[in-house]
NUKOL-684407 format. One record per atom (N, C-alpha, C, CB): residue number from 1; residue in one letter; atom name; x, y, z. Coordinates in nm, 4 decimals, always signed. Glycine has a CB too. Layout:
<rs>
   pos   code   site          u          v          w
   NUM      a     CA          X          Y          Z
...
</rs>
This chain:
<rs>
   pos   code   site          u          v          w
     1      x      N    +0.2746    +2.7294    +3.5034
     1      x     CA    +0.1498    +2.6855    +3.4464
     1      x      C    +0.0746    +2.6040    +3.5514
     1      x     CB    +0.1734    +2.6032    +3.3172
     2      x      N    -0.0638    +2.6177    +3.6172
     2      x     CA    -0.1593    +2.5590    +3.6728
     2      x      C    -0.1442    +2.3792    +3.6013
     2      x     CB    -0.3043    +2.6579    +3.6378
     3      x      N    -0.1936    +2.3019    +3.6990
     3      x     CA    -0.1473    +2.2113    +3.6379
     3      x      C    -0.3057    +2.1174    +3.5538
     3      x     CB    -0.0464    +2.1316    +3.7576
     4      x      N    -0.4492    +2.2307    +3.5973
     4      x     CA    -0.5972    +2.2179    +3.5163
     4      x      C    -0.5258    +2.2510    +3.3549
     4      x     CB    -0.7475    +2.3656    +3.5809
     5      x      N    -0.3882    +2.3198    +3.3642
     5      x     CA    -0.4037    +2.4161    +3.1760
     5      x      C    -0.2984    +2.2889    +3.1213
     5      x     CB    -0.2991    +2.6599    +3.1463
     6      x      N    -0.2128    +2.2417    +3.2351
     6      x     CA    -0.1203    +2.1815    +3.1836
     6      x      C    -0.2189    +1.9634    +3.1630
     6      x     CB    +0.0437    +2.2245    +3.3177
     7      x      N    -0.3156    +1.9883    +3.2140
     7      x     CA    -0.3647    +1.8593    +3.1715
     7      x      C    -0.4423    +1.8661    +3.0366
     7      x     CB    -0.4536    +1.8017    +3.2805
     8      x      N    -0.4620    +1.9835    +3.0529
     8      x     CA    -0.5619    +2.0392    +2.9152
     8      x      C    -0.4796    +1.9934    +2.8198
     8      x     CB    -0.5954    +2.2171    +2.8888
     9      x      N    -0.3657    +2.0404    +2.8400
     9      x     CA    -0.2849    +2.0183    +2.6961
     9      x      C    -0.2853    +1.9246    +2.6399
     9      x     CB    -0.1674    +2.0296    +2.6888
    10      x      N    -0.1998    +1.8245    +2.7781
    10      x     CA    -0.1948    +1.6701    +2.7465
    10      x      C    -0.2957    +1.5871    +2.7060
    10      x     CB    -0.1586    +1.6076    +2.8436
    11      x      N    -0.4628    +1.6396    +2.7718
    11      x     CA    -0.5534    +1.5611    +2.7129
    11      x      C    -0.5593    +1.6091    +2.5300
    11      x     CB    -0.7018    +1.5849    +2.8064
    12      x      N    -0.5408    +1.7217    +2.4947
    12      x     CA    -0.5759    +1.8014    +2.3273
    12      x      C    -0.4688    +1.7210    +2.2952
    12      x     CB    -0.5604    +2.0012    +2.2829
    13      x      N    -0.3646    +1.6837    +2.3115
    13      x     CA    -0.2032    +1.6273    +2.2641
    13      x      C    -0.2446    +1.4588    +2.2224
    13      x     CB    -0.0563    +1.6357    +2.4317
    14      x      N    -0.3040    +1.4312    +2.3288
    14      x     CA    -0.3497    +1.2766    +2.3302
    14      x      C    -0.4464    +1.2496    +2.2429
    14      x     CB    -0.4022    +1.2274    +2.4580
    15      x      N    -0.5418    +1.3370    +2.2357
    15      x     CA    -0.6789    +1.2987    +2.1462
    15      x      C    -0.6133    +1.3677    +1.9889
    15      x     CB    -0.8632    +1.3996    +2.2208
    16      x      N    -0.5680    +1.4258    +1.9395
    16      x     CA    -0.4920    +1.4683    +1.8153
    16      x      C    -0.3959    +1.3705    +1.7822
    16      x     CB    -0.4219    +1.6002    +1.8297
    17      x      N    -0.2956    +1.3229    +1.8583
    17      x     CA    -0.2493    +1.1889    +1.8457
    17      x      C    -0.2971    +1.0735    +1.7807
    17      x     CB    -0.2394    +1.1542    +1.9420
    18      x      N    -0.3953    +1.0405    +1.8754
    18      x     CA    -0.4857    +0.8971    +1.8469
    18      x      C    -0.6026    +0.9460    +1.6825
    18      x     CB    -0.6194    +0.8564    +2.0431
    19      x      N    -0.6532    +1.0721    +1.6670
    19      x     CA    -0.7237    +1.1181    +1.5589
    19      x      C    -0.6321    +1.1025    +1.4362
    19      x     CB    -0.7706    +1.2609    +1.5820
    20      x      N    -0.5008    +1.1424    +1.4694
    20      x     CA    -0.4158    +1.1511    +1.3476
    20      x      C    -0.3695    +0.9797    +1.3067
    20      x     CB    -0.2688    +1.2614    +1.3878
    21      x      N    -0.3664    +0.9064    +1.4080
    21      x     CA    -0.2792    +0.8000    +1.3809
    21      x      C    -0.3808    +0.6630    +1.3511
    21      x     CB    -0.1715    +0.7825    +1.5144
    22      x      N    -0.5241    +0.7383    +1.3616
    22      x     CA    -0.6385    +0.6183    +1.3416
    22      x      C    -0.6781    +0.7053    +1.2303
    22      x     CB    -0.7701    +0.5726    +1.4762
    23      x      N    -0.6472    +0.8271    +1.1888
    23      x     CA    -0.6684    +0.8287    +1.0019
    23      x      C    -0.5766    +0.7897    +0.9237
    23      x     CB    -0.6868    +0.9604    +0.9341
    24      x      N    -0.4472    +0.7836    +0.9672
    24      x     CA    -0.3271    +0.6550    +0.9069
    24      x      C    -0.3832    +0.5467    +0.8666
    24      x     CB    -0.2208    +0.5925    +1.0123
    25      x      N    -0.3895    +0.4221    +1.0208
    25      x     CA    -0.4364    +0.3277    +0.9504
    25      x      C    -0.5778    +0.3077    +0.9064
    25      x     CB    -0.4026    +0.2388    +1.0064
    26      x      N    -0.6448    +0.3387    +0.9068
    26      x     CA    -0.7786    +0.3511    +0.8006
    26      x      C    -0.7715    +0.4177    +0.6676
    26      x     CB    -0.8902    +0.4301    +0.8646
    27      x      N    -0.6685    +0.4977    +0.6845
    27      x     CA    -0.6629    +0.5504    +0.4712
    27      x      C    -0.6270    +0.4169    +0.4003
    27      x     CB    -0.4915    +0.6947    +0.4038
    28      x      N    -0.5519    +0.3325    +0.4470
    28      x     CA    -0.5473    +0.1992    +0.3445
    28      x      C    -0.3900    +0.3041    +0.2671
    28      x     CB    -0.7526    +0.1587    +0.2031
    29      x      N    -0.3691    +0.1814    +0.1557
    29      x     CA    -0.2502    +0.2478    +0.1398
    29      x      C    -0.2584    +0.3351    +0.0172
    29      x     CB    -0.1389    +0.1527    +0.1334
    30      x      N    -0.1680    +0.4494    -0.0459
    30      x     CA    -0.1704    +0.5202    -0.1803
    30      x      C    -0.2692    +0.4458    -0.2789
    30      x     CB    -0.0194    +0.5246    -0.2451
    31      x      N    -0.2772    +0.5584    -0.3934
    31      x     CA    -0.3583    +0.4985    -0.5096
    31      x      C    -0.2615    +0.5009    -0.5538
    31      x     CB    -0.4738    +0.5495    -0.5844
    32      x      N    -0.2380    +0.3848    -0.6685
    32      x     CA    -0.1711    +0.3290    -0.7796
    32      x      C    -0.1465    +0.4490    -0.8947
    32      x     CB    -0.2615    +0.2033    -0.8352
    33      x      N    -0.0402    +0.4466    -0.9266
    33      x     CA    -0.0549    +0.4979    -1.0819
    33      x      C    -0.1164    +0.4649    -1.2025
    33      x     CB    +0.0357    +0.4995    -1.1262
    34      x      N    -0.1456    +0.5300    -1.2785
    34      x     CA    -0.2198    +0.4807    -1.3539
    34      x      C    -0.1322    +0.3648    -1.4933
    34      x     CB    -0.2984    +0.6140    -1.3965
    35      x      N    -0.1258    +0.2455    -1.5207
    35      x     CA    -0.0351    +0.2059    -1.6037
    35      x      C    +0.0567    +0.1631    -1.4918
    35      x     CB    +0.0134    +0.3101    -1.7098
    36      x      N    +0.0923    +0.1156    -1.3591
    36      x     CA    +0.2159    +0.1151    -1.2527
    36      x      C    +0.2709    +0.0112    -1.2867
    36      x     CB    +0.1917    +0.1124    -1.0993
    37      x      N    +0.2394    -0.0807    -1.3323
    37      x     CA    +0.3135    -0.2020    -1.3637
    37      x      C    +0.3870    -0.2135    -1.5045
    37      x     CB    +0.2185    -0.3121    -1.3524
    38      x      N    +0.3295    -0.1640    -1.5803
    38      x     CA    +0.3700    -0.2108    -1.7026
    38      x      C    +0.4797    -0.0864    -1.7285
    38      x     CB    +0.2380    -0.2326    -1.8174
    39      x      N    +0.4423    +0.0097    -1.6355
    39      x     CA    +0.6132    +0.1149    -1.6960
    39      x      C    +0.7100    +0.0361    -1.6480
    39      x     CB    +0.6563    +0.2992    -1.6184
    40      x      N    +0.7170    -0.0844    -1.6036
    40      x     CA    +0.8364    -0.1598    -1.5840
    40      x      C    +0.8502    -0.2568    -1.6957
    40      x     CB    +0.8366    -0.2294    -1.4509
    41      x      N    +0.7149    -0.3517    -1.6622
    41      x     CA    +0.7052    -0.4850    -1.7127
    41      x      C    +0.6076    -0.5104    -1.8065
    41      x     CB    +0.6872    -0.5705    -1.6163
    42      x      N    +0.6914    -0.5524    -1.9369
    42      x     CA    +0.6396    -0.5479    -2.0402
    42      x      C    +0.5327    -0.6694    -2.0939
    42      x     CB    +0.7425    -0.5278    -2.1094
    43      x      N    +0.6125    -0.7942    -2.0084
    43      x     CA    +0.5823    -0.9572    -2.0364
    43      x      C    +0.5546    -0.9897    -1.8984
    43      x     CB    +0.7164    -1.0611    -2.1064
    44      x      N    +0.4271    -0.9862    -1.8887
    44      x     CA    +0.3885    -1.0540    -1.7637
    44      x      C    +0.4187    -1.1972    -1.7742
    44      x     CB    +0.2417    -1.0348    -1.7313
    45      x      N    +0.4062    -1.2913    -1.8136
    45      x     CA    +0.4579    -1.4022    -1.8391
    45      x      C    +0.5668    -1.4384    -1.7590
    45      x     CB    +0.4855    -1.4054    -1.9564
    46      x      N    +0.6887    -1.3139    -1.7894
    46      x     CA    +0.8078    -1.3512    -1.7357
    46      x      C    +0.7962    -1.3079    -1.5980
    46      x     CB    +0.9251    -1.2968    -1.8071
    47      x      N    +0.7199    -1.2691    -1.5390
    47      x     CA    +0.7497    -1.2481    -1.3879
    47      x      C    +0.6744    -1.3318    -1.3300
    47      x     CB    +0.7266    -1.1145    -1.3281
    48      x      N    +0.5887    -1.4187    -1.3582
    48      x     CA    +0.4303    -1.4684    -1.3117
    48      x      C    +0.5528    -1.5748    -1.1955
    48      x     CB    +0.2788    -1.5796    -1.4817
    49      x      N    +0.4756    -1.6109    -1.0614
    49      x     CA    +0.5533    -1.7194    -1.0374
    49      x      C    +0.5277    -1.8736    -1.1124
    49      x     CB    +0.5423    -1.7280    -0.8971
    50      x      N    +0.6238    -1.9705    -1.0980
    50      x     CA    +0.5724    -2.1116    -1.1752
    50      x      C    +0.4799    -2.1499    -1.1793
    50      x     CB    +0.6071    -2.2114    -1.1521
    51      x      N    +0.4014    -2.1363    -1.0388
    51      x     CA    +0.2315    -2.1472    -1.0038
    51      x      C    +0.1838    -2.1349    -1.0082
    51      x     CB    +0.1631    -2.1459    -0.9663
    52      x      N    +0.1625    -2.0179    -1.0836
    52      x     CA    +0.0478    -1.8925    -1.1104
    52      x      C    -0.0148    -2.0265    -1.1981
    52      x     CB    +0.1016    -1.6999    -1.2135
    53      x      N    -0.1782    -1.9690    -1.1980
    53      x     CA    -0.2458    -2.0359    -1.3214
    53      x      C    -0.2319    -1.9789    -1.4426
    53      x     CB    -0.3799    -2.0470    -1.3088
    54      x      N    -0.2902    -2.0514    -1.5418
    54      x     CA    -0.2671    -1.9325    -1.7093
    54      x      C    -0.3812    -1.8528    -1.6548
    54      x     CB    -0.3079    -2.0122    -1.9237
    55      x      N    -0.3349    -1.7710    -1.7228
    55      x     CA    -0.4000    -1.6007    -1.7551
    55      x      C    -0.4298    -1.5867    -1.8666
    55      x     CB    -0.3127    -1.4749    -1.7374
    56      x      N    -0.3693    -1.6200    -1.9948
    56      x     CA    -0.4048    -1.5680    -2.1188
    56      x      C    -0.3417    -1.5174    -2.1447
    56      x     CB    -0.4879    -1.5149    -2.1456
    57      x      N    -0.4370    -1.3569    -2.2005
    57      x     CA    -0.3655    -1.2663    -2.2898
    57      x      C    -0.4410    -1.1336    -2.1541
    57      x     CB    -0.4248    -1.2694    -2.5089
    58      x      N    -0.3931    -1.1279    -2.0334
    58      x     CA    -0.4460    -1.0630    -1.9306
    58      x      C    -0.3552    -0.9532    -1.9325
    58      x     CB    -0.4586    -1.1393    -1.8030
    59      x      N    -0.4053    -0.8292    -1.9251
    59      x     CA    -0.3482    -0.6853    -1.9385
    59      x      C    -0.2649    -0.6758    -1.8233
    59      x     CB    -0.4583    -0.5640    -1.9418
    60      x      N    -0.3035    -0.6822    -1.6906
    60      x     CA    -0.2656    -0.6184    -1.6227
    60      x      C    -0.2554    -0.7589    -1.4703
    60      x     CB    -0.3620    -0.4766    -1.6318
    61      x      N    -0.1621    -0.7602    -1.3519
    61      x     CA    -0.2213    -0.8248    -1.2663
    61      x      C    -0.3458    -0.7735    -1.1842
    61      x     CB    -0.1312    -0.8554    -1.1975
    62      x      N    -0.3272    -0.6260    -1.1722
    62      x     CA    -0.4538    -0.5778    -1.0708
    62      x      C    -0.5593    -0.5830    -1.1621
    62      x     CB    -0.4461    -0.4180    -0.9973
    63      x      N    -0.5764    -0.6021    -1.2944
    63      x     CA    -0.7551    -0.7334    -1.3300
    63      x      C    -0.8016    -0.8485    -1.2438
    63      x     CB    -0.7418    -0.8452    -1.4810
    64      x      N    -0.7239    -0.9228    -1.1746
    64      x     CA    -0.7715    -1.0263    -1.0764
    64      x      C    -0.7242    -0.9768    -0.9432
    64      x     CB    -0.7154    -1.1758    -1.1075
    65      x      N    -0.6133    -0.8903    -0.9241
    65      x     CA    -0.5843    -0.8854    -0.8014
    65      x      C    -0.6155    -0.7593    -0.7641
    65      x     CB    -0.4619    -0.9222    -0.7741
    66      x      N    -0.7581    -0.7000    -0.7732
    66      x     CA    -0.7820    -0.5952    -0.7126
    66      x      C    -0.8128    -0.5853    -0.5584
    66      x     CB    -0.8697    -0.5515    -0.7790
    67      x      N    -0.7829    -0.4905    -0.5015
    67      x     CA    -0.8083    -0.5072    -0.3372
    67      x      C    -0.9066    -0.4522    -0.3229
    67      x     CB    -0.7156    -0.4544    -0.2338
    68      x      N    -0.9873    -0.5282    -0.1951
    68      x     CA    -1.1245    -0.4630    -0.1490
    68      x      C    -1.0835    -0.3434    -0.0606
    68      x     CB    -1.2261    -0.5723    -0.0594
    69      x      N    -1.1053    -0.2339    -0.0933
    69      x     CA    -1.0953    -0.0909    -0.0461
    69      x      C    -1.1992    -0.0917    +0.1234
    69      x     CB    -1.1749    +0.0292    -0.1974
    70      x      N    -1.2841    -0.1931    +0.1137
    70      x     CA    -1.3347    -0.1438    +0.2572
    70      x      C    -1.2442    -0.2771    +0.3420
    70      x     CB    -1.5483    -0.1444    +0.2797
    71      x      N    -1.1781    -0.3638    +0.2984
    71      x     CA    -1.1029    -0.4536    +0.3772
    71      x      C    -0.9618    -0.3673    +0.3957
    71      x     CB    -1.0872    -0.6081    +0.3003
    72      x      N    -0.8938    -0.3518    +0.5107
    72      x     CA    -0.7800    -0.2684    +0.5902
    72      x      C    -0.6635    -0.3425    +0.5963
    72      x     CB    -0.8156    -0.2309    +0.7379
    73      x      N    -0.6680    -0.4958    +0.5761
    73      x     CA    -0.5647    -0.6181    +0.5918
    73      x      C    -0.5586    -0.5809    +0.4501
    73      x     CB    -0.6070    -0.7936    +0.6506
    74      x      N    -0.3903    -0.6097    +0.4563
    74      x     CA    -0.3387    -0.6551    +0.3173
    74      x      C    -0.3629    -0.7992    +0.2747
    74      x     CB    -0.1909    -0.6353    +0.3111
    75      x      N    -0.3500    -0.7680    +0.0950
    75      x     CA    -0.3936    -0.9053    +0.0530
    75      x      C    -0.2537    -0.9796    +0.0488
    75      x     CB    -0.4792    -0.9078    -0.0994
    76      x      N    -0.2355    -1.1149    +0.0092
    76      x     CA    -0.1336    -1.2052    -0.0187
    76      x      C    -0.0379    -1.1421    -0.1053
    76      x     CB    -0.1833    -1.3265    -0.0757
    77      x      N    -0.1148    -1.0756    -0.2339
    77      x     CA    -0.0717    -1.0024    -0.3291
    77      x      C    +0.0364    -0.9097    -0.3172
    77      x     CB    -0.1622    -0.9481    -0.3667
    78      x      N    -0.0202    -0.8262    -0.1855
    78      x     CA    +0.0035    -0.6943    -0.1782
    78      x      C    +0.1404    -0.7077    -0.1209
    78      x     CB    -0.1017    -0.6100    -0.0980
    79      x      N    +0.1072    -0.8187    -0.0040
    79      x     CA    +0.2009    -0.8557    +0.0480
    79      x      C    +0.3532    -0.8841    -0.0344
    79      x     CB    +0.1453    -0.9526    +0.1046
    80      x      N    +0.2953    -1.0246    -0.1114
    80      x     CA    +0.4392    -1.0399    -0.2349
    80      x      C    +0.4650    -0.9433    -0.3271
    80      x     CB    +0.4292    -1.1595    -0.3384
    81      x      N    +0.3664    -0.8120    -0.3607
    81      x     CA    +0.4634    -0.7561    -0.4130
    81      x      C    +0.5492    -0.6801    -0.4084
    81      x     CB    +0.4474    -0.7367    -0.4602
    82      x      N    +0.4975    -0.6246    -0.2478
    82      x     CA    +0.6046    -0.5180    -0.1927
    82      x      C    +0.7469    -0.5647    -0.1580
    82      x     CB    +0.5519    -0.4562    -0.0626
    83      x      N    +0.7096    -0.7167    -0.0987
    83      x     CA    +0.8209    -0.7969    -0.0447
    83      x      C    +0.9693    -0.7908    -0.1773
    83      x     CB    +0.7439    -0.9784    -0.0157
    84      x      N    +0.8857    -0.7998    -0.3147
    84      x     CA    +0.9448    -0.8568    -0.4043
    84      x      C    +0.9946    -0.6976    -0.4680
    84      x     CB    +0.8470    -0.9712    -0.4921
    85      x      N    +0.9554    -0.5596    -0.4137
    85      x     CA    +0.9743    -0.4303    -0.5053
    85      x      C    +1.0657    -0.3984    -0.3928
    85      x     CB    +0.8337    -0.3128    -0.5526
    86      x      N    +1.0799    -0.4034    -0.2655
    86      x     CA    +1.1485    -0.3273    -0.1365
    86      x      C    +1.2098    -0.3391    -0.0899
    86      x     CB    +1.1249    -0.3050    -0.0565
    87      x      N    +1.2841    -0.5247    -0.1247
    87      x     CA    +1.3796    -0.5830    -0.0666
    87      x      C    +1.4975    -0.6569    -0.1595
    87      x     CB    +1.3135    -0.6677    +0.0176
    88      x      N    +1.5436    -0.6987    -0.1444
    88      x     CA    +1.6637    -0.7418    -0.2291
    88      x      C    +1.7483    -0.6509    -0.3053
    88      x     CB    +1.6223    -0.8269    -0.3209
    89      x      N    +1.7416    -0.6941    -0.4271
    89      x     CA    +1.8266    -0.5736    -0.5323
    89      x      C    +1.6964    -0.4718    -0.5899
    89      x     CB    +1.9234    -0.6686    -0.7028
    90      x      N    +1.6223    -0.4459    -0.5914
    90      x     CA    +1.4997    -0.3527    -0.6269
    90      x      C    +1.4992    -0.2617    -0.5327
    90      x     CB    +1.3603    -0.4163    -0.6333
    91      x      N    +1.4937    -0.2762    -0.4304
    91      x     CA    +1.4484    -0.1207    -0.3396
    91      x      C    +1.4274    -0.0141    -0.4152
    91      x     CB    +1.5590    -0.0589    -0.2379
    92      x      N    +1.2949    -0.0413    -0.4514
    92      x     CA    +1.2194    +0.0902    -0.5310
    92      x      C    +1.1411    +0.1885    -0.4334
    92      x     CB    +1.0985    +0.0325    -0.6456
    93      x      N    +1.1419    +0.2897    -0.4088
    93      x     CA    +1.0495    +0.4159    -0.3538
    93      x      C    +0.9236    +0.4085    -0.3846
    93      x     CB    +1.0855    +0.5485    -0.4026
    94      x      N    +0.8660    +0.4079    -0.3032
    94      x     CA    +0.6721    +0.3864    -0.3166
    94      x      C    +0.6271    +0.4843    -0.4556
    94      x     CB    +0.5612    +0.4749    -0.1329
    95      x      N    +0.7220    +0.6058    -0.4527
    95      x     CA    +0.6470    +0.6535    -0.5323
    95      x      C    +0.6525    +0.6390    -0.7039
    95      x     CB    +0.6557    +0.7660    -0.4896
    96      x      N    +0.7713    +0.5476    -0.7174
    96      x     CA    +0.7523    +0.4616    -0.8548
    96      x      C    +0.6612    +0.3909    -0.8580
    96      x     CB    +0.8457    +0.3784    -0.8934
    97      x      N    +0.5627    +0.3489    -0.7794
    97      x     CA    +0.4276    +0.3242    -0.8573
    97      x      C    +0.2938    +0.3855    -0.7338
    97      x     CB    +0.4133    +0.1191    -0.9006
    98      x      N    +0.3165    +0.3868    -0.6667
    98      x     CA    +0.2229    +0.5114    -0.5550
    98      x      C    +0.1874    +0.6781    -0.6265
    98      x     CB    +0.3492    +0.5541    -0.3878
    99      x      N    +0.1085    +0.6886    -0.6354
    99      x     CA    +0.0581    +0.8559    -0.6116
    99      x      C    +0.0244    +0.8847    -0.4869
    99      x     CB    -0.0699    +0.9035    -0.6898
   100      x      N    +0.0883    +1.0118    -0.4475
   100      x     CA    +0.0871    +1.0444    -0.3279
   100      x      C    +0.0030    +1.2027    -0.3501
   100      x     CB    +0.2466    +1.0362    -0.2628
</rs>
């Protein structure tokens, strides 16, 4: 192989690379299921941390903790809840509450 066909490649290899892996991080992460929380948890109450403020009689947490879809950083939220679904004794699969 000429080594004009063999740079060709590497440049198409490189730019498909970087196209594929900068529509990664810009998709943001899965959409939610619909209902994702509560097919677990019935009593929000009992999971809230001690700190949380009252809520009420609040359906769901993603009513206050919705994420801004054009912000790419995870929220605090997002953060504790994966921490709290992915690690310890839970190691749940994204797709118990992810649609993929």
């Amino acid at each position: 192989m000429h080594v004009r066909q063999k740079n060709g490649i590497y440049t198409c290899a490189t730019m498909l690379t970087c196209v594929l892996m900068s529509t990664v991080v810009l998709a943001g992460e899965p959409p939610l299921k619909e209902n994702a929380c509560s097919a677990c948890h019935k009593d929000y109450i009992k999971i809230m941390p001690q700190k949380h403020p009252e809520v009420g009689s609040v359906k769901a947490c993603l009513s206050c903790h919705t994420p801004d879809p054009a912000d790419h950083e995870p929220t605090n939220f997002s953060v504790e809840i994966h921490k709290v679904h992915k690690a310890g004794k839970n190691e749940l699969k994204c797709a118990a509450c992810h649609s993929f």
